[in-house]
N, C-alpha and C positions, 0 to 999 in steps of 0.2 A: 432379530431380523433373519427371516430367511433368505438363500442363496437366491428364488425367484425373486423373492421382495429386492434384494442389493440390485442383481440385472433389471428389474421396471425403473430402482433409482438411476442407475448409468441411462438408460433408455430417454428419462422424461427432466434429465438436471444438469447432462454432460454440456449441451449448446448452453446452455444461462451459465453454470460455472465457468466456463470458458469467455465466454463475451463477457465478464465481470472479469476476471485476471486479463484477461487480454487489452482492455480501457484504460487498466493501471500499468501493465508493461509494458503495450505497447511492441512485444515482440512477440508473433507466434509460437515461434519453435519453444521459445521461454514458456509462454503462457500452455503450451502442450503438455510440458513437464511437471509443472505446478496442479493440473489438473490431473494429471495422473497421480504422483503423487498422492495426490488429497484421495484420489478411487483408493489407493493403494492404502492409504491411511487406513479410512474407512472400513477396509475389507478386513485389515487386523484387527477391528473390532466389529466385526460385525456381529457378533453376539453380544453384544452389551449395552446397541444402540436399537432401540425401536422402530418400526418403519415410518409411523409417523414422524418421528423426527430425524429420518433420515434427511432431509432438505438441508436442514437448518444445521444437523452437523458436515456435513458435505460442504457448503459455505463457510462453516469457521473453519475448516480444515483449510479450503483454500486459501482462507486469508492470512491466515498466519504460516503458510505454506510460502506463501508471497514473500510475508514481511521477514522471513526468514532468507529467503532466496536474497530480497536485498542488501540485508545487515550481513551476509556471506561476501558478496558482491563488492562492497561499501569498505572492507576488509581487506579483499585482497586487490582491490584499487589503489587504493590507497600504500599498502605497500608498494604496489609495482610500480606507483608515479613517485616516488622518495628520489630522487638526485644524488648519484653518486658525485657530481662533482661538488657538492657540499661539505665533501667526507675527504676529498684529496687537496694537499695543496701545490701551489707552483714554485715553494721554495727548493733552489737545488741542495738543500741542506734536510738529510733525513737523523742527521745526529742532533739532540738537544746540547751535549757536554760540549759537542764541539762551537757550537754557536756560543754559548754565552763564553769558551775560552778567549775565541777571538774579538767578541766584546770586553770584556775585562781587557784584555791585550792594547785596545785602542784609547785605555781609561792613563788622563795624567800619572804619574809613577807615582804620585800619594796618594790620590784617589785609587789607583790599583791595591797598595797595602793595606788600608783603614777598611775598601770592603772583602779582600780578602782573609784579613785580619776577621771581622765581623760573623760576617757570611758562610765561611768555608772550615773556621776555625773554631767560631763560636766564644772569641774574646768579648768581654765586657767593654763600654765604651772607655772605663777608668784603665783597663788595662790595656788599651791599645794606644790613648796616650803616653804612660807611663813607658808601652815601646818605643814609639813613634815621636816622643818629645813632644809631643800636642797637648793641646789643654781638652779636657771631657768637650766642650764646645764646639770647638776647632776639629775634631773626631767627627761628631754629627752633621757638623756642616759638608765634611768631606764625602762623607755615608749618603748624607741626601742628594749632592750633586752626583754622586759615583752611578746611585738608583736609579737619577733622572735620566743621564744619558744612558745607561743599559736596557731603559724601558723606553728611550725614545730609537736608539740602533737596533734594540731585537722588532719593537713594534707590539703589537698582538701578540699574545702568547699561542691566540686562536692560529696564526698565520705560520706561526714558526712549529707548531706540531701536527 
């Protein structure tokens, strides 16, 4: 195509490219830029595309000129509406060590040993009887209540970090 052929396409194709991106965005100024654009396209190939079928590429240019503009759009929407207050919380506790201290601190004094025993220490359940004068039984029963209130005083783990 030559440089008169590309100016008779801008000349006889700019109002229909335009009134087609503009239907679908719906915003001029939007729809001005996608139509440039696509000239702009265009014009970077303008030796590789024939006049005849300069129409036909000047329209696929814009279209996916378009669908490009929106999946950019679509992108950085989408990050900017994310909620920061999803990401903070209202606990006045910013220490993890320190919350579960003061949990275990509020645990019966056996239930304190068997899970620090367990947990912290990494005893077997046979050997923390064998400390604690407990039977292997008597150990896990202490283990599962010690868990249940530390999981029902901290809550969510979501909440507390």
């Amino acid at each position: 195509m030559t440089v008169r052929e590309y100016n008779e396409c801008v000349d006889k194709h700019a109002d229909g490219v335009y009134r087609f991106i503009l239907k679908s965005v719906k915003d001029e100024d939007k729809a001005k830029d996608i139509v440039q654009d696509s000239f702009t396209k265009m014009w970077e190939k303008v030796n590789d595309i024939a006049a005849e079928k300069a129409k036909s590429y000047l329209f696929t240019a814009a279209y996916h000129t378009m669908i490009d503009t929106f999946r950019r759009e679509n992108r950085l929407t989408s990050f900017e509406e994310v909620s920061t207050t999803d990401m903070t919380t209202d606990n006045q506790y910013n220490d993890l060590k320190e919350i579960l201290e003061e949990a275990v601190n509020k645990l019966p004094e056996i239930q304190k040993s068997v899970i620090l025993l367990r947990d912290y220490e990494g005893y077997s359940y046979e050997e923390i009887g064998r400390i604690t004068n407990l039977t292997e039984s008597q150990v896990k029963v202490y283990i599962f209540r010690a868990r249940a209130f530390l999981k029902n005083y901290i809550g969510s783990l979501d909440r507390v970090i």
